[in-house]
C-alpha positions as CSV (number, residue, x, y, z in Angstrom):
1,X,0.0,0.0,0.0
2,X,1.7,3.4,-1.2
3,X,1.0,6.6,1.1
4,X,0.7,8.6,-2.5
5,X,-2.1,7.0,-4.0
6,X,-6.2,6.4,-2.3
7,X,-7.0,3.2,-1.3
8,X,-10.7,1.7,-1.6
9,X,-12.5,-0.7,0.5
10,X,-15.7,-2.6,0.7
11,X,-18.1,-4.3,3.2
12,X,-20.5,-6.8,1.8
13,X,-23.8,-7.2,3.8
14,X,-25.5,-10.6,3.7
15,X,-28.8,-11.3,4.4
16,X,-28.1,-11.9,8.4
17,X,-26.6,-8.1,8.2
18,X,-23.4,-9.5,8.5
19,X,-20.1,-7.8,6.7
20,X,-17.4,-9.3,4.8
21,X,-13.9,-9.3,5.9
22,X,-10.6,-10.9,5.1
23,X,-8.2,-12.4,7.0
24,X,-4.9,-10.8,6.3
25,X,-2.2,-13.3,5.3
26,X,0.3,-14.2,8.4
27,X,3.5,-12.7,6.7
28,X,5.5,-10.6,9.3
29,X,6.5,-8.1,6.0
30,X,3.5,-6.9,5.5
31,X,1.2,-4.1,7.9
32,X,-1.1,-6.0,10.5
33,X,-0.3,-9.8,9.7
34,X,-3.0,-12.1,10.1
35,X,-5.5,-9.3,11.5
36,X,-8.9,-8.6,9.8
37,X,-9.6,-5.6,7.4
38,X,-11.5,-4.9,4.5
39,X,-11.5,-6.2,1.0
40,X,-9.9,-3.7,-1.8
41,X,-6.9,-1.9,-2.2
42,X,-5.6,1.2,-4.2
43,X,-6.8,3.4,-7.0
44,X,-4.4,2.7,-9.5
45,X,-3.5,6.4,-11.6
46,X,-6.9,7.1,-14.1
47,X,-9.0,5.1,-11.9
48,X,-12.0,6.6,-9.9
49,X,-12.6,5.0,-6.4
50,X,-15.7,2.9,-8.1
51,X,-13.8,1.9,-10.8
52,X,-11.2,0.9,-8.7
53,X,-13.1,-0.7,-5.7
54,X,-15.1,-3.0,-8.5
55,X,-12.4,-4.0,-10.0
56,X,-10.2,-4.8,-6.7
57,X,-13.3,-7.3,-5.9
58,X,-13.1,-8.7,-8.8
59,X,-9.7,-9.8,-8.7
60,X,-9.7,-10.7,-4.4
61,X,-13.1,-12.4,-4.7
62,X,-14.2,-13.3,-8.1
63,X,-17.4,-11.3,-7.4
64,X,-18.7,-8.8,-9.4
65,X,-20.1,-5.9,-7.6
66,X,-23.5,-4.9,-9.6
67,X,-24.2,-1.7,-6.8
68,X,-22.0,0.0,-4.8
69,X,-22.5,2.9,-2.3
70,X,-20.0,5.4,-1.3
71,X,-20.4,6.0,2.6
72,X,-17.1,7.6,3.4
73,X,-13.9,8.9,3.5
74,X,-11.9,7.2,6.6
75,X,-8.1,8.7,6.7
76,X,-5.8,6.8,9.0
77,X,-1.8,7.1,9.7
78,X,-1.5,9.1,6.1
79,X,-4.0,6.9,4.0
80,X,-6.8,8.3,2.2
81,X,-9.6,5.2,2.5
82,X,-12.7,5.7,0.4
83,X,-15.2,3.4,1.7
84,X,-18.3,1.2,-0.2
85,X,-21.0,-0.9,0.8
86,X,-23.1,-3.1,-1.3
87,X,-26.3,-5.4,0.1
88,X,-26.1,-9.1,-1.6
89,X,-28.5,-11.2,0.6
90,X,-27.4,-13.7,-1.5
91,X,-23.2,-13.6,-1.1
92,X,-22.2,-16.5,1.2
93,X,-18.5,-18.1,1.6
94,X,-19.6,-20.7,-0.5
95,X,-20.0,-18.7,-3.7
96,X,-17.2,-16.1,-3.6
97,X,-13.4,-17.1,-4.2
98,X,-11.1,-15.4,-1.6
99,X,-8.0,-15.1,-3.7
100,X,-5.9,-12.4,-1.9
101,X,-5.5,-13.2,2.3
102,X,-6.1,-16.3,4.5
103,X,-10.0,-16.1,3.5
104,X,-13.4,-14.7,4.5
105,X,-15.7,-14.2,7.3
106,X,-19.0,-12.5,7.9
107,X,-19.4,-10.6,11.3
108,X,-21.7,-8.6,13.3
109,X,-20.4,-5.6,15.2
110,X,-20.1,-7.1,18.4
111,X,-17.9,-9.8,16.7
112,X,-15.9,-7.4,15.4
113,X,-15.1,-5.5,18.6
114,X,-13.3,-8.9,19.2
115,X,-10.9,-9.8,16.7
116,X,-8.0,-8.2,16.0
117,X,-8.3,-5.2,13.4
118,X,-6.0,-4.3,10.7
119,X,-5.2,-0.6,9.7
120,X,-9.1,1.5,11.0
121,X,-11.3,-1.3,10.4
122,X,-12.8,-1.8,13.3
123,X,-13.8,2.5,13.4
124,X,-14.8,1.6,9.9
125,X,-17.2,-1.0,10.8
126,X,-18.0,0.9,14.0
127,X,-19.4,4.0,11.6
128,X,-21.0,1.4,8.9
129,X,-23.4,0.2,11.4
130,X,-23.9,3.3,13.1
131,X,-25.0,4.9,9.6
132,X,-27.5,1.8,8.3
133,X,-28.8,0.1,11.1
């Protein structure tokens, strides 16, 4: 992850109102090893943050976004995070492909007060369900 360039991230709600997050791979070279965080990455030069969020799904999940929704900008130690949510009552770990991390897991909040985090996650989170339920 550069500094210089946005970064994008998405939560997927299920039909339980759980989100989708990945399990970070366990490599000691990378920020917050095996810690949970959202799905996405960075907005490559050109890109918008929906272009770029929709195609970072693509490649980490083998999911093709039809709908997302901006609902926020969360900065943290330098990094500009543009955040998205889509609804999918139909996305289950059974019919996505987690490419990129250890894999998947759908939460509640409570859950997600605790695991450990990676990067602002869990204010992320936090503000997600705050703003839509």
């Amino acid at each position: 992850m550069r500094k210089d360039r946005p970064q994008c991230g998405l939560l997927i709600e299920n039909s339980e109102g759980k989100i989708l997050l990945q399990l970070r791979d366990d490599k000691p070279a990378i920020p917050y090893p095996d810690c949970w965080g959202t799905f996405g990455g960075q907005v490559e030069p050109g890109e918008t943050p929906d272009e770029a969020i929709r195609r970072e799904i693509l490649e980490e999940l083998e999911y093709e976004v039809s709908h997302t929704e901006y609902f926020g900008n969360f900065p943290f130690d330098g990094y500009d995070i543009h955040m998205f949510r889509t609804v999918d009552p139909s996305v289950a770990l059974d019919n996505i492909k987690v490419r990129e991390g250890q894999r998947g897991g759908f939460f509640t909040l409570n859950e997600v007060r605790n695991i450990p985090c990676a990067f602002n996650c869990r204010d992320i989170v936090v503000a997600y369900f705050a703003m839509y339920h």
